[in-house]
Structure formats: C-alpha cells, structure tokens
C-alpha positions as CSV (number, residue, x, y, z in Angstrom):
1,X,56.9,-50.5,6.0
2,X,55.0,-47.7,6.0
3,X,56.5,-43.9,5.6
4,X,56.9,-42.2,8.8
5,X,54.6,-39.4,9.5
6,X,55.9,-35.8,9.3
7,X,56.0,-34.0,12.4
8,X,54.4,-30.5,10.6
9,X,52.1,-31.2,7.3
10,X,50.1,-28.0,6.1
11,X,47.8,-27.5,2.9
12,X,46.4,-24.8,1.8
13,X,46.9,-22.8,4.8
14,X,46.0,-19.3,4.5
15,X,45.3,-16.5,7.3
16,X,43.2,-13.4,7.6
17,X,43.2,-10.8,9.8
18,X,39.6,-8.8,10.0
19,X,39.6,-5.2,10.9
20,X,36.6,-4.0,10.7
21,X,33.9,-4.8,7.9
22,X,33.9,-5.3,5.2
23,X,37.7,-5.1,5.7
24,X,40.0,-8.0,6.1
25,X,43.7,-8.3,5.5
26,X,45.4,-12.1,4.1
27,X,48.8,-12.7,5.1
28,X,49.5,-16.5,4.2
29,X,48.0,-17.0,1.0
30,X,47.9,-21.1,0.7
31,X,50.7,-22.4,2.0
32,X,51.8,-25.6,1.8
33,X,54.7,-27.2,3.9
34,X,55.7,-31.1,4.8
35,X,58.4,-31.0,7.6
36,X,60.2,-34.9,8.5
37,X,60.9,-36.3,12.0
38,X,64.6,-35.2,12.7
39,X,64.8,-32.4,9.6
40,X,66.8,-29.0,10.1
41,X,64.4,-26.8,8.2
42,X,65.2,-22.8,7.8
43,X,62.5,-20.6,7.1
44,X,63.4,-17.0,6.2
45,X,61.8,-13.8,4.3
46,X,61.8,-10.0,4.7
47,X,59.9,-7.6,7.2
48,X,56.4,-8.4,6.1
49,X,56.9,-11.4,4.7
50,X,54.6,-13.4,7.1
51,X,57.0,-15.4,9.0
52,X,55.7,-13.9,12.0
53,X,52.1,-15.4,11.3
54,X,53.4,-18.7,9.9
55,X,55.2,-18.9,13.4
56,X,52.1,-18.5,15.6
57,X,50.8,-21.0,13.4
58,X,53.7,-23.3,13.1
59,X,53.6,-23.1,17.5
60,X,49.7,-23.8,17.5
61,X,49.4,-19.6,19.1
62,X,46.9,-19.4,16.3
63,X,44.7,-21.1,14.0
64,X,44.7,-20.4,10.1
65,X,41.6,-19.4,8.7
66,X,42.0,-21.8,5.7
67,X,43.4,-25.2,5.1
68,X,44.7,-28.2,7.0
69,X,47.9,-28.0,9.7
70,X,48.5,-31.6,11.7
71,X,51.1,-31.8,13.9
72,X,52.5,-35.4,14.5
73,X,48.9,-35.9,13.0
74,X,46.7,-34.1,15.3
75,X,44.6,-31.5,13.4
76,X,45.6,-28.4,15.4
77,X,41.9,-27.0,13.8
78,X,40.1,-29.8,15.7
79,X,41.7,-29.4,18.5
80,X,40.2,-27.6,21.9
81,X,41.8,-24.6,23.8
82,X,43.1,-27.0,26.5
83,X,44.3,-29.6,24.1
84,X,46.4,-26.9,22.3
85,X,47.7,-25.8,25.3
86,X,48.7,-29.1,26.3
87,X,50.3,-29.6,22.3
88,X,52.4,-26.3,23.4
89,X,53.6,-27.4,26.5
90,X,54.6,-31.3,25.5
91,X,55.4,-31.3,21.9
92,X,56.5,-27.9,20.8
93,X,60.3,-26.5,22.4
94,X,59.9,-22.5,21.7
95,X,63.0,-20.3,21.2
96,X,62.5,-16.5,21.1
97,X,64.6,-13.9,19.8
98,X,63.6,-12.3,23.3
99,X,64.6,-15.3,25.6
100,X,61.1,-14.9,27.6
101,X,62.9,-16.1,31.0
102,X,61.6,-15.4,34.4
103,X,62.8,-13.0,35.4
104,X,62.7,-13.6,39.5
105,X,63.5,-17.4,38.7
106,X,66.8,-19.2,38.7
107,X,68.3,-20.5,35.5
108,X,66.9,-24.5,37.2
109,X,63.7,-23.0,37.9
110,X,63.1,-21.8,34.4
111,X,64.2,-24.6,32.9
112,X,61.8,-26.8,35.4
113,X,58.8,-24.5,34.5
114,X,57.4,-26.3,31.6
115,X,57.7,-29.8,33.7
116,X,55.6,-28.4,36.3
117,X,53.0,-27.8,33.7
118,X,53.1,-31.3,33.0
119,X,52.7,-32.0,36.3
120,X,56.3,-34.0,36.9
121,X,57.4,-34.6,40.4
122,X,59.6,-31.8,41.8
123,X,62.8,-34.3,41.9
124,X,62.4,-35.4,38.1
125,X,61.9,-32.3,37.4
126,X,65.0,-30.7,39.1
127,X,67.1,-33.5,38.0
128,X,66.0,-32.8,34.4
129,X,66.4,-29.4,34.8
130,X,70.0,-29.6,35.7
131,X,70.9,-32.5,33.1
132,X,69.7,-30.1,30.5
133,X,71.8,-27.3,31.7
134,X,74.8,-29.1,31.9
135,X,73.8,-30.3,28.2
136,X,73.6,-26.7,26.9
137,X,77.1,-25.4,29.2
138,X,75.5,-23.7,31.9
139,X,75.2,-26.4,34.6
140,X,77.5,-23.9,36.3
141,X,75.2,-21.0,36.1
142,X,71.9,-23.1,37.5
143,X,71.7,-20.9,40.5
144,X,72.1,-17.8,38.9
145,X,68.5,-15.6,37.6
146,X,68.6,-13.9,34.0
147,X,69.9,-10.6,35.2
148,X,73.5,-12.2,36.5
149,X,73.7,-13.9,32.5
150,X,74.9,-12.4,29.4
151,X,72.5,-12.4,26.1
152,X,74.0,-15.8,25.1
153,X,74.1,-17.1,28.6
154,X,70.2,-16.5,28.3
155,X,69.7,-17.9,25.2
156,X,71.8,-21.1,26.0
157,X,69.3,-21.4,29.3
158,X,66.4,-21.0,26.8
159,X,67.2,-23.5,24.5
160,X,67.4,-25.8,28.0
161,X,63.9,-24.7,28.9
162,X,62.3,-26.1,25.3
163,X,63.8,-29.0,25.7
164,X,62.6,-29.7,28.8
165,X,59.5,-32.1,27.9
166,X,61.5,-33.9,25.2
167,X,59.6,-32.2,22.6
168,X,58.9,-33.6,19.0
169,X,59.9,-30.1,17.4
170,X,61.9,-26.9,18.5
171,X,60.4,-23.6,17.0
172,X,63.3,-20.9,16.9
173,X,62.0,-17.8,16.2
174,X,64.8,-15.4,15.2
175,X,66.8,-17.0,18.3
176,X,70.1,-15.1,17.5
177,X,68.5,-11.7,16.3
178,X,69.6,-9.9,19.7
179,X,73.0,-11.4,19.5
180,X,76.2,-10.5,18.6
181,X,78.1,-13.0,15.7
182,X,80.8,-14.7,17.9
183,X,77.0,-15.7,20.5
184,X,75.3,-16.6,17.7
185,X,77.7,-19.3,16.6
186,X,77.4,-20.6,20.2
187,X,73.9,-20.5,20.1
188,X,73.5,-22.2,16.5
189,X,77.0,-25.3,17.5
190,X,74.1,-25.8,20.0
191,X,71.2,-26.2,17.6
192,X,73.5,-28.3,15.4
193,X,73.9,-30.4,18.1
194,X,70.9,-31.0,19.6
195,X,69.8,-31.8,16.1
196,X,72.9,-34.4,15.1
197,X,73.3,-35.9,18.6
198,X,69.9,-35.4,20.1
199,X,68.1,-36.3,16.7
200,X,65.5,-32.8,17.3
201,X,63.5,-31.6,14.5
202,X,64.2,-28.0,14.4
203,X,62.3,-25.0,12.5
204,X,64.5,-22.0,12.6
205,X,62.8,-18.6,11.7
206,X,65.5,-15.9,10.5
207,X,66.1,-13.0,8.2
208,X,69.9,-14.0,8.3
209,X,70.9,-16.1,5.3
210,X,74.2,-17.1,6.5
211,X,72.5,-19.1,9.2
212,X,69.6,-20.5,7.2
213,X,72.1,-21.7,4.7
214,X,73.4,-23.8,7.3
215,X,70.2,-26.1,7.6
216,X,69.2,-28.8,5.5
217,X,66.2,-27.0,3.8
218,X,65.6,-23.3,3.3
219,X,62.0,-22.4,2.8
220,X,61.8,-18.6,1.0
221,X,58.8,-16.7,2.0
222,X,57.6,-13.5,0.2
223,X,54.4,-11.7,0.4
224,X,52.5,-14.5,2.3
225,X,53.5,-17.5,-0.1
226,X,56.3,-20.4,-0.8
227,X,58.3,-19.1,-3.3
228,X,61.6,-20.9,-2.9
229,X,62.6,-24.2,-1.8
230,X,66.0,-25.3,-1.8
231,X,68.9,-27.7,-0.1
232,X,70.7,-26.1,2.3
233,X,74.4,-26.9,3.0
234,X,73.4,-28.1,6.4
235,X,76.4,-29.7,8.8
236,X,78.7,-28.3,6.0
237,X,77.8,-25.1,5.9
238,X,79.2,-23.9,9.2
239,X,82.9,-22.4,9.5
C-alpha cells in the first residue's frame, strides 16, 4: 500500500520581492515543509519572520520565486490564474485574524458565499450553510449580520464559512490575534474539534506559543528559514 500523499509538500521554496533594480529583497530563503492529511501543524515566528509570505504562499495568494509547492499534488507553479482561484475556493478553508465577513450579509449568507462560487444550488447551499452554523454554535445567530456579533461570534461564523466546500486544508492565519483569552479558547475547542471529529488538516499561523504548543507539530520560523521543528503536546496540551 502506497504512502498517502501530503496535502502541502514544499522544497526549496524561496521568495523575493523586487523593488526597483538592481534591488531585490528575499524573505523565504529555501524552505522546506511536508504537511500529512489530517495533521494539526502550528507555524509561528516573530514580526518579520516571514510567516506572512509563507501564508500567501501556503493559501496559493502568491507564487514563490524558487522551488517546488504541490498541494494534494497539483504544482500551484503550473497552475493558471483561474485554476488557482478555483484551488482557493474548493480546497483551501481561510481563517483571518480580521474575520473578513460581509459586512451587509447575514451570518447564512456568508457562510453560503464560497458555495455560490462553486456554483451549488441555492437550497444545498443554504442547507449547508445552516448545518455548519449549528456545527460551530451559532445556528441561533444565522440571521443576524457581523455588526449584531461579538469578535468571537465572528470568528466562530468564519470558521463556518472555510468549511463550507469541505476543504482538504484550513489556513488560520493568526485567527485569535484580535481576541480576548477566554474567545480564544472558544475559538481554538473549535479547531480541536473540527480536527479530532471532523478529521481537517489544519495550519495555524501565530506568534502565541501557548496555542501553538497545543498542536501536533510546531514549525519555528526565523529570518525566512526552518529553524525548529518539534512535537507539540497537541489534544494534551489544552487546559
């Protein structure tokens, strides 16, 4: 039987910026990272670390200038603007620290947005939409827009909205960093179980260590390069 594949395998990525001949600036410096199907994987690092880039790159929002990134196999350099779009939509779940919800749409509606993209029918996708909700505690709130929920009210709908197309991975980037510490243990019981019960495969970006020590793997980032890996107390971890 052969291995399975890994949902993220980069080597040798690396990433320039260019501004302005003969000028250029490198801010992942060969980076190699193997992420498995249903893995809690941390990644975290200072201001200036490059977690921001490796996230872009990580969500397919930008190519590396260097080396080889395939995502459940598909070589994101190969692929075309549409494809990648597509690759965003379907297989990547995106959490930001921000909660990027519509602001004039109800909680449903937000949730539903990425399965209109796909083109789903309206009643699978409002069925869905409220199955989700109810998954991540606000099946009460579906009706409500962002500006009648609290931060982790938002967050909670967020988290519903990457799910939405069954995705193979869920990106967090910094997904408790505008939350107070009694929200953020909501928000992260809910990432542990979307990853126990739902079987998710879940990159969390964050500058927090008690939170990244809470995954399986913590991936130490410094200056643009891999400079720790280490076992994470995962499940056990949390108090």
């Amino acid at each position: 039987m052969s291995p399975a594949q890994p949902v993220i395998a980069m080597q040798g990525i690396v990433k320039r910026y260019y501004i302005g001949k003969p000028n250029e600036l490198e801010i992942l410096h060969g980076i190699d990272l193997r992420v498995e199907p249903g893995e809690f994987v941390a990644i975290v690092g200072e201001s200036g670390s490059g977690k921001s880039t490796m996230m872009n790159i990580l969500g397919a929002l930008d190519r590396p200038t260097e080396g080889h990134y395939k995502l459940n196999g598909v070589d994101i350099q190969m692929a075309g603007d549409k494809e990648l779009a597509n690759i965003r939509n379907q297989q990547i779940g995106f959490v930001f620290q921000t909660f990027n919800l519509i602001g004039r749409m109800s909680a449903l509606k937000n949730v539903e947005l990425p399965m209109l993209y796909a083109g789903l029918p309206a009643r699978k996708r409002s069925e869905r939409a409220a199955e989700l909700l109810d998954l991540v505690g606000m099946g009460e709130r579906k009706k409500h827009q962002p500006n009648e929920l609290s931060g982790g009210q938002k967050q909670r709908v967020a988290i519903a909205r990457a799910m939405a197309n069954d995705p193979s991975l869920i990106l967090a980037d910094e997904p408790t960093g505008a939350l107070d510490t009694a929200t953020s243990r909501i928000v992260m019981d809910l990432f542990h179980k979307l990853h126990e019960e739902q079987h998710k495969t879940i990159v969390l970006i964050t500058h927090n260590p008690e939170l990244a020590e809470e995954t399986q793997r913590v991936i130490t980032l410094r200056d643009g390069q891999i400079v720790n890996v280490r076992k994470g107390a995962g499940v056990h971890g949390r108090t």
